[in-house]
C-alpha positions as CSV (number, residue, x, y, z in Angstrom):
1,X,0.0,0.0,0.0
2,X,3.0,2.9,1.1
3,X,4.3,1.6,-2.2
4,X,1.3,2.6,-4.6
5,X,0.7,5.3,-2.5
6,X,4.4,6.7,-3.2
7,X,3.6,6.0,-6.9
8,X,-0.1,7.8,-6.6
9,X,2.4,10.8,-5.9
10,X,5.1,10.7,-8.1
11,X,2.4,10.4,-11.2
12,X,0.8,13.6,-9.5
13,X,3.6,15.8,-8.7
14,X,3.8,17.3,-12.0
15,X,0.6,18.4,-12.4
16,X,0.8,20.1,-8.6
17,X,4.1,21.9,-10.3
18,X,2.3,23.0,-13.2
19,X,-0.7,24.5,-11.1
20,X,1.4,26.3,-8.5
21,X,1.0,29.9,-9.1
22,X,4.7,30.5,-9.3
23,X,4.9,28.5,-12.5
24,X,1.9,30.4,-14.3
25,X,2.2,33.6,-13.4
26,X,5.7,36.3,-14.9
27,X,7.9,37.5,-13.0
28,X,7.3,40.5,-10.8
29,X,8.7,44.2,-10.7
30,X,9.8,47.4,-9.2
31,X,6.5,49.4,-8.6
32,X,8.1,52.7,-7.9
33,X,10.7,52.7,-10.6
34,X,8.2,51.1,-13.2
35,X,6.0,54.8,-12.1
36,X,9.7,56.5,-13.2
37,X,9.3,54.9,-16.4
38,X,5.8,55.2,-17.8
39,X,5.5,58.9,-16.2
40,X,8.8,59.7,-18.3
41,X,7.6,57.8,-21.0
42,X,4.2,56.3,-21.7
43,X,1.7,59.4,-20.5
44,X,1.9,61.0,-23.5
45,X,-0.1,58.4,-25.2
46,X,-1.9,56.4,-22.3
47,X,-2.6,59.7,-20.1
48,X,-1.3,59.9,-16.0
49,X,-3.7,57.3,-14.6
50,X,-3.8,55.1,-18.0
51,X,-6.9,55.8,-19.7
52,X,-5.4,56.8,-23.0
53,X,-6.1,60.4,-22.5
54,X,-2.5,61.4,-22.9
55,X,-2.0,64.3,-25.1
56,X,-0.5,62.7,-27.8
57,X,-2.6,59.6,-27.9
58,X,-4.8,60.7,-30.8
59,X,-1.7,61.7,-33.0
60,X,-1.7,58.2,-34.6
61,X,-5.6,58.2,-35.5
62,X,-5.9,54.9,-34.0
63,X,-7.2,54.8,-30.4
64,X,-4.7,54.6,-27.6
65,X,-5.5,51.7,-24.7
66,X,-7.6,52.3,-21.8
67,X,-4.7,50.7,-19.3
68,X,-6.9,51.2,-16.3
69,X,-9.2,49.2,-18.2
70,X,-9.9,45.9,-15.4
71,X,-12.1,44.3,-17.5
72,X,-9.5,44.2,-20.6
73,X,-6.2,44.3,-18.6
74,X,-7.6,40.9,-17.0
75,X,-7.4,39.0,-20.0
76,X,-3.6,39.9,-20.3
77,X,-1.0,38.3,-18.8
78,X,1.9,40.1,-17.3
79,X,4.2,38.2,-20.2
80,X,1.8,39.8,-22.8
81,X,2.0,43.2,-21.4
82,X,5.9,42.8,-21.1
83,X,6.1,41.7,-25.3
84,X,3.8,44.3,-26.0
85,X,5.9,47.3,-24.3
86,X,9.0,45.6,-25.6
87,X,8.1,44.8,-29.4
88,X,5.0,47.1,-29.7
89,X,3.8,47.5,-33.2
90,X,6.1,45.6,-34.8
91,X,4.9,41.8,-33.4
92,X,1.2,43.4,-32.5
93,X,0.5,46.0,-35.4
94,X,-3.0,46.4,-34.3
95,X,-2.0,48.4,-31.8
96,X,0.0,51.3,-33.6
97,X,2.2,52.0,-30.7
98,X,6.3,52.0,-30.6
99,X,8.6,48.9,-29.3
100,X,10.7,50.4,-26.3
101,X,13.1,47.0,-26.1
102,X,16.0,48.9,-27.9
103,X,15.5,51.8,-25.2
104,X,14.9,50.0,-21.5
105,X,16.7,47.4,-20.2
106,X,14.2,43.6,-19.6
107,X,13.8,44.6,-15.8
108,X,12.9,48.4,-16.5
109,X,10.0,46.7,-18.7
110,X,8.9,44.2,-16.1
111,X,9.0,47.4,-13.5
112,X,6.6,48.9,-15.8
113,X,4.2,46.3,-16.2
114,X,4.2,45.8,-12.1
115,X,3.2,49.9,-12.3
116,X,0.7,49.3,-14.7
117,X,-1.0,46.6,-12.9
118,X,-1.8,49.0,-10.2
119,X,-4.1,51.1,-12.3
120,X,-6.4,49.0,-12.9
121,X,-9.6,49.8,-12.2
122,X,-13.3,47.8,-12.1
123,X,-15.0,49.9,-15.0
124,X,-17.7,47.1,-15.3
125,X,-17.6,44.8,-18.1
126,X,-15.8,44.8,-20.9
127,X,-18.0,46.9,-23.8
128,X,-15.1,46.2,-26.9
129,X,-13.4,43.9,-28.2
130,X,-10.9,41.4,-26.5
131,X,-7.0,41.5,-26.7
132,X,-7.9,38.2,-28.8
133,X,-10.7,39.4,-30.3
134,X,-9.1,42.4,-31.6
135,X,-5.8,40.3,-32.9
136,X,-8.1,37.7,-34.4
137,X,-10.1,40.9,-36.6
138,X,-6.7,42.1,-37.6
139,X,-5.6,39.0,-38.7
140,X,-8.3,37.9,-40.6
141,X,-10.0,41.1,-41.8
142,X,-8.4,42.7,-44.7
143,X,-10.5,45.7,-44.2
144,X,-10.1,46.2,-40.2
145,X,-6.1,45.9,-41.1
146,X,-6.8,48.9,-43.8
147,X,-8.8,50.6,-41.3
148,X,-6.2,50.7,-38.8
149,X,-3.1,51.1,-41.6
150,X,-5.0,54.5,-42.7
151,X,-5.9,55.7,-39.4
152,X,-2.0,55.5,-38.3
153,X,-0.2,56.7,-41.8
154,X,-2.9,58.6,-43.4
155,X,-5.5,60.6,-41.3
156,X,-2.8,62.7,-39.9
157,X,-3.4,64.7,-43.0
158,X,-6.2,63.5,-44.7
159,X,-8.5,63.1,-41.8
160,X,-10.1,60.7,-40.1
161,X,-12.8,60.4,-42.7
162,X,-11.1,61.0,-45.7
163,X,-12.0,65.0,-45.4
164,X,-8.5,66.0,-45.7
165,X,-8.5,68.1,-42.4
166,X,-6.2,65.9,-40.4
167,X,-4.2,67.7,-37.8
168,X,-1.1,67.8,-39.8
169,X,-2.4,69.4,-43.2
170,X,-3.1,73.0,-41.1
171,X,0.2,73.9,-42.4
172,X,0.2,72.6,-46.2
173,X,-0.1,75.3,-48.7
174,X,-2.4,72.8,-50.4
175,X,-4.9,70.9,-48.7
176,X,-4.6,67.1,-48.8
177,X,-6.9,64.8,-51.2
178,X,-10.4,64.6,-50.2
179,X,-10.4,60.8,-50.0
180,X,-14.3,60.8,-48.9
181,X,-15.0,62.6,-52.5
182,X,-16.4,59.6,-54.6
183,X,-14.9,60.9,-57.8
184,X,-11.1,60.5,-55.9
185,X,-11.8,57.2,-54.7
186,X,-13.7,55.9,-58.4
187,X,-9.7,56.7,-59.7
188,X,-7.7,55.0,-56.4
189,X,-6.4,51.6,-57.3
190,X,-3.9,49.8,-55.6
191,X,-1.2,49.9,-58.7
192,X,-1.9,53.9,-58.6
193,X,-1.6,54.6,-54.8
194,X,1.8,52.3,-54.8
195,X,3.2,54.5,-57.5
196,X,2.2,58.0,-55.2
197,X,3.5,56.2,-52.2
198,X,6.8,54.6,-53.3
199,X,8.0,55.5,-56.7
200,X,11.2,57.3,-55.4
201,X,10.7,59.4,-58.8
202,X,7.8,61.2,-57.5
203,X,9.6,62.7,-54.8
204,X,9.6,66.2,-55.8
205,X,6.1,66.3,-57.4
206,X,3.9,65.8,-53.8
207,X,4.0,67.8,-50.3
208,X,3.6,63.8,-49.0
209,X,6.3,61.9,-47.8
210,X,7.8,58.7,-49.8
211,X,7.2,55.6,-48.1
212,X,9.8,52.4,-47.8
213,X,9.2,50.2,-50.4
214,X,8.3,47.9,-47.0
215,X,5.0,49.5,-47.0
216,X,3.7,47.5,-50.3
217,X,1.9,45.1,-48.5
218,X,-0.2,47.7,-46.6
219,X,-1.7,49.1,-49.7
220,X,-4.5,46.9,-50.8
221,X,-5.9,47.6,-47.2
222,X,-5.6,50.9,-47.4
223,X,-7.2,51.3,-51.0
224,X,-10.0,48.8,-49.5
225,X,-10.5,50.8,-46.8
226,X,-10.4,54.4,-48.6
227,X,-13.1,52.7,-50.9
228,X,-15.4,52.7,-48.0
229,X,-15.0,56.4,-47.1
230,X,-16.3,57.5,-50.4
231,X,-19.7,56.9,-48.6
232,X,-18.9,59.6,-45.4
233,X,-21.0,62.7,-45.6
């Protein structure tokens, strides 16, 4: 009997290990210095108490996180938060927001995401989408991923709508296209806008900036999605 007891254990003792919440949940931080970092450099975006209020969180035209957020914060993990402050748009592009691994050191990010985890707040339930949902759209949806490419490298200038009175054309001497005119859109097509975008010939011809040749596979989204503001009052 003490002998299949002994074995009754052994054939359990992995699945304790696995459960125990030191194995499940990542590594802790430094509260205090994590408030040095994101005060120094995530309020401009996410605002002082992280409800994406920060003065520069609109600049990008896509909506910047609600941090404080319970409800959505919850269904991160403190490894996710740590890869998105580290990699940032780059691995998740849905989220139009910068990768700081080449500027803070692994623990100065883990410091952070032990700050962040204090302002959370119970703002009822969740009312968007999921972390998961919201990857899954981008992913799959070739007009969300246009949606989201225009609001971060085109409304600047050419509004959020397609109006042309984005935040950045104030100072043009011309006003940018009117992408909500349906006449502009009828003559958009993807071969067209790649020309604008990247033909380094064109340089001198626009007020717009040439984009890396990188940018290619962004521009069927976009076109997609500039189809669809044609329709905008």
């Amino acid at each position: 009997m003490k002998r299949a007891t002994t074995a009754i254990a052994w054939m359990l003792t992995p699945l304790v290990i696995i459960m125990t919440p030191a194995a499940t949940e990542a590594r802790g931080g430094d509260v205090a210095a994590g408030k040095a970092v994101y005060e120094r450099l995530c309020t401009y975006c996410h605002g002082p108490k992280g409800e994406g209020d920060g003065p520069a969180g609109s600049l990008s035209g896509v909506p910047t996180g609600d941090l404080s957020n319970k409800a959505y914060m919850s269904q991160l993990s403190d490894q996710e938060i740590h890869d998105r402050i580290a990699w940032g748009e780059e691995r998740f592009p849905y989220l139009q927001m910068p990768g700081w691994r080449a500027n803070l050191s692994d623990e100065e990010i883990w410091n952070v995401v032990a700050y962040i985890r204090t302002l959370e707040v119970d703002k009822g339930p969740l009312t968007t989408p999921s972390p998961k949902e919201r990857e899954k759209r981008f992913r799959s949806d070739p007009l969300e991923r246009g949606r989201i490419y225009y609001l971060r490298y085109c409304s600047g200038c050419h509004g959020k709508t397609g109006n042309g009175d984005g935040e950045g054309a104030r100072n043009l001497p011309h006003p940018p296209a009117r992408l909500s005119d349906p006449k502009v859109a009828a003559r958009l097509s993807v071969e067209s806008v790649k020309h604008y975008l990247i033909e380094q010939e064109r340089r001198g011809e626009r007020e717009m900036p040439v984009f890396e040749d990188t940018f290619r596979d962004k521009i069927g989204d976009i076109v997609l999605y500039i189809k669809t503001l044609a329709n905008t009052k």
